[in-house]
N, C-alpha and C positions, 0 to 999 in steps of 0.2 A: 855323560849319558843324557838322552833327552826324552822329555814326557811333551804328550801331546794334551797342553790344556783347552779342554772344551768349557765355554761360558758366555753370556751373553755379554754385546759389546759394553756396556754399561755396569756391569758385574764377574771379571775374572779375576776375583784376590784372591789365590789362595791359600792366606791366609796362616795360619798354623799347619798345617799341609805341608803348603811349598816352602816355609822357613825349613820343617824335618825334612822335607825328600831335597832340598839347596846342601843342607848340610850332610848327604849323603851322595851328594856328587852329580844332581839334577839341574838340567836348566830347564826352560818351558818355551814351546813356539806355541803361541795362542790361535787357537779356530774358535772365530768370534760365529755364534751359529744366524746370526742373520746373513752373513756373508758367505753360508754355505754351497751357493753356488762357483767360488772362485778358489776352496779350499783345495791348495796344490798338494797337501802332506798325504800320506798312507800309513796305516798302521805298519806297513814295514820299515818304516826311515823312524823310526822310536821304540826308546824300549817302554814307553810305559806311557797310559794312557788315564788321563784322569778328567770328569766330566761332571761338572759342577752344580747348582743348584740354579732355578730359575724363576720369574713372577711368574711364567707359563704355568699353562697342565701340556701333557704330554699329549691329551686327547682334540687340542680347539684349533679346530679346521681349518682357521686362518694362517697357521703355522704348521699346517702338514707338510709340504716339502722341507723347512730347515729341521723337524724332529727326524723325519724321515732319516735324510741325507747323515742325521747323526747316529740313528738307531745302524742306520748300517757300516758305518763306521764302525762303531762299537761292538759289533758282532763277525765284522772281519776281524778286530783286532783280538778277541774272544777267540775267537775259530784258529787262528795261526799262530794262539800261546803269547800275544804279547801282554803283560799282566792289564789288569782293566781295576781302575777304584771310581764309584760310580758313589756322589752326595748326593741326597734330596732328589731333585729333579734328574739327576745326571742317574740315581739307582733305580728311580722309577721309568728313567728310557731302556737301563738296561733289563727291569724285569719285563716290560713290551718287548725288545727284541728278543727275549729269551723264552718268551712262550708263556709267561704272564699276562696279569690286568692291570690297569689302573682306574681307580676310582674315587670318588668324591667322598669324604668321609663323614660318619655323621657329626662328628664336633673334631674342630682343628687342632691345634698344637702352635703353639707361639710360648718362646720362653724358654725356662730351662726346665725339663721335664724325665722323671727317670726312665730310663731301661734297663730292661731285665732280658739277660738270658735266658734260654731256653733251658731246662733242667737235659732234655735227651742229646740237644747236638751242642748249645752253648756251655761246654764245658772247658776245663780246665785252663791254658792262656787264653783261649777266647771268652771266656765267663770273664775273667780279670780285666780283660781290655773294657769290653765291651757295656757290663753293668756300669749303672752309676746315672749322673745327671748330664744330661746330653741337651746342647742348646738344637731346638725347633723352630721352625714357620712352615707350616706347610698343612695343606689343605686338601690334599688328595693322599694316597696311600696305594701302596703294590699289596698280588699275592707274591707267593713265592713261586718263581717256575720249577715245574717239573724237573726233576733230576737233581736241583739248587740243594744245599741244606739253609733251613732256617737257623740263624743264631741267636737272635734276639729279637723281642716287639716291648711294647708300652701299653699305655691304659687303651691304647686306643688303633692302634695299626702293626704290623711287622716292620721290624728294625734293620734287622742286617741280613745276610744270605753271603752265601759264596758258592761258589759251580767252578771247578777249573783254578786257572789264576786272577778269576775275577770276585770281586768283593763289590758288595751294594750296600751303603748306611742310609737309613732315610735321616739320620740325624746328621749336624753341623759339625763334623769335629774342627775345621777351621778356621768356625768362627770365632774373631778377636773383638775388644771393643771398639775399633775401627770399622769392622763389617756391618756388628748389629749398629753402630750409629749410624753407618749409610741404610743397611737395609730396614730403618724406624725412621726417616725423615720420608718426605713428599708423601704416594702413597701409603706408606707404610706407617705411618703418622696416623694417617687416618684408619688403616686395619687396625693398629692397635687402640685407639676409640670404640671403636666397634666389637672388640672384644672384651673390654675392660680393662684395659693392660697402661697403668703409669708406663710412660717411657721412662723416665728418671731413673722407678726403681731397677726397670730393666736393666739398663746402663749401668746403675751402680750393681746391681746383684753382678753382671758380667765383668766388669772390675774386679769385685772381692770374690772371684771363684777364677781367674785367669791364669795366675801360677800351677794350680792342682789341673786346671783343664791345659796346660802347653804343654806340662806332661803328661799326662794323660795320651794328648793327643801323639805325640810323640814317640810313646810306646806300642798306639796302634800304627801308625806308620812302619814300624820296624818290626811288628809282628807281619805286617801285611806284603812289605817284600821278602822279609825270613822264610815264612811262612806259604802264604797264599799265594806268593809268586814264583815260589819254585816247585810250583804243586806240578806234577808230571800230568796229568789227565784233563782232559777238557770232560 
């Protein structure tokens, strides 16, 4: 089986992710989104589509054709049933093509940060997957589109959604401590100054929480093709 990984050239690990969905029989052809003019794939040549996290916002002018060219990607692959997992950057293209917003939020999220299910729709295996401490960076936030169910948010934005066979986290489930060390050097060095945020402890808190978070993440992969990808309705 193949998934179609969406991420920017500089950033497509995915991580805890792609070890569960390797060990469930996936491999990955990467559409690196600066190069989205030369993108030969179609959501018909894969079963599964997954769209990653970004330094972007979905909204900065300077990169409206490559968000573009992905928002419509991800909404043919949406529209024709092939399942769709949408991280951070990648859930907040999909709540833009789905008839959502995104916007800037008033305090960000860096770190590891809880989420809570929703008491009405985030319940029963999704309350299980979903609650808990979920690694963040991110500076902007979705609503929920219309028709979507919400399943979880935080102190501070919505969390998850699902519409169909697609699933949106604005949280990291596949970050390892190889991601957060790339994603805390150069810039990101300097974000977390400005925030307050020791790198050290980061790194070490992502260390000593790594076994409970692979599975964890683990079992939201296998909830999300079980589940959410054999959901009959768009």
């Amino acid at each position: 089986m193949r998934a179609a990984l969406i991420g920017n050239r500089s950033d497509t690990d995915p991580g805890l992710v792609g070890h569960a969905l390797r060990r469930r029989g996936y491999s990955f052809v990467e559409l690196a989104r600066e190069d989205h003019a030369t993108w030969e794939l179609s959501p018909a040549d894969v079963d599964l589509v997954v769209s990653l996290g970004s330094s972007w916002s979905t909204y900065w002018p300077e990169f409206e054709r490559e968000t573009a060219t992905e928002r419509g990607f991800l909404l043919s692959a949406h529209g024709s049933g092939v399942p769709v997992l949408g991280i951070c950057f990648g859930a907040q293209q999909l709540a833009t093509a789905l008839g959502g917003t995104v916007s800037r939020l008033h305090k960000h999220e860096i770190g590891w940060h809880e989420v809570s299910a929703l008491p009405e729709n985030g319940t029963g295996r999704a309350a299980e997957i979903l609650a808990g401490q979920w690694f963040q960076w991110h500076y902007d936030g979705f609503s929920v589109p219309s028709g979507a169910t919400a399943l979880a948010h935080s102190a501070v934005s919505p969390q998850a959604f699902r519409v169909g066979r697609t699933l949106a986290v604005q949280f990291h489930p596949e970050a390892t401590e190889s991601i957060v060390r790339h994603w805390s050097s150069g810039d990101g060095a300097t974000e977390l100054v400005e925030a307050g945020i020791d790198r050290e402890d980061l790194l070490d808190r992502t260390r000593r929480t790594m076994d409970d978070v692979r599975s964890r993440t683990d079992t939201l992969v296998d909830w999300f093709l079980r589940d959410v990808a054999q959901t009959h309705e768009n």
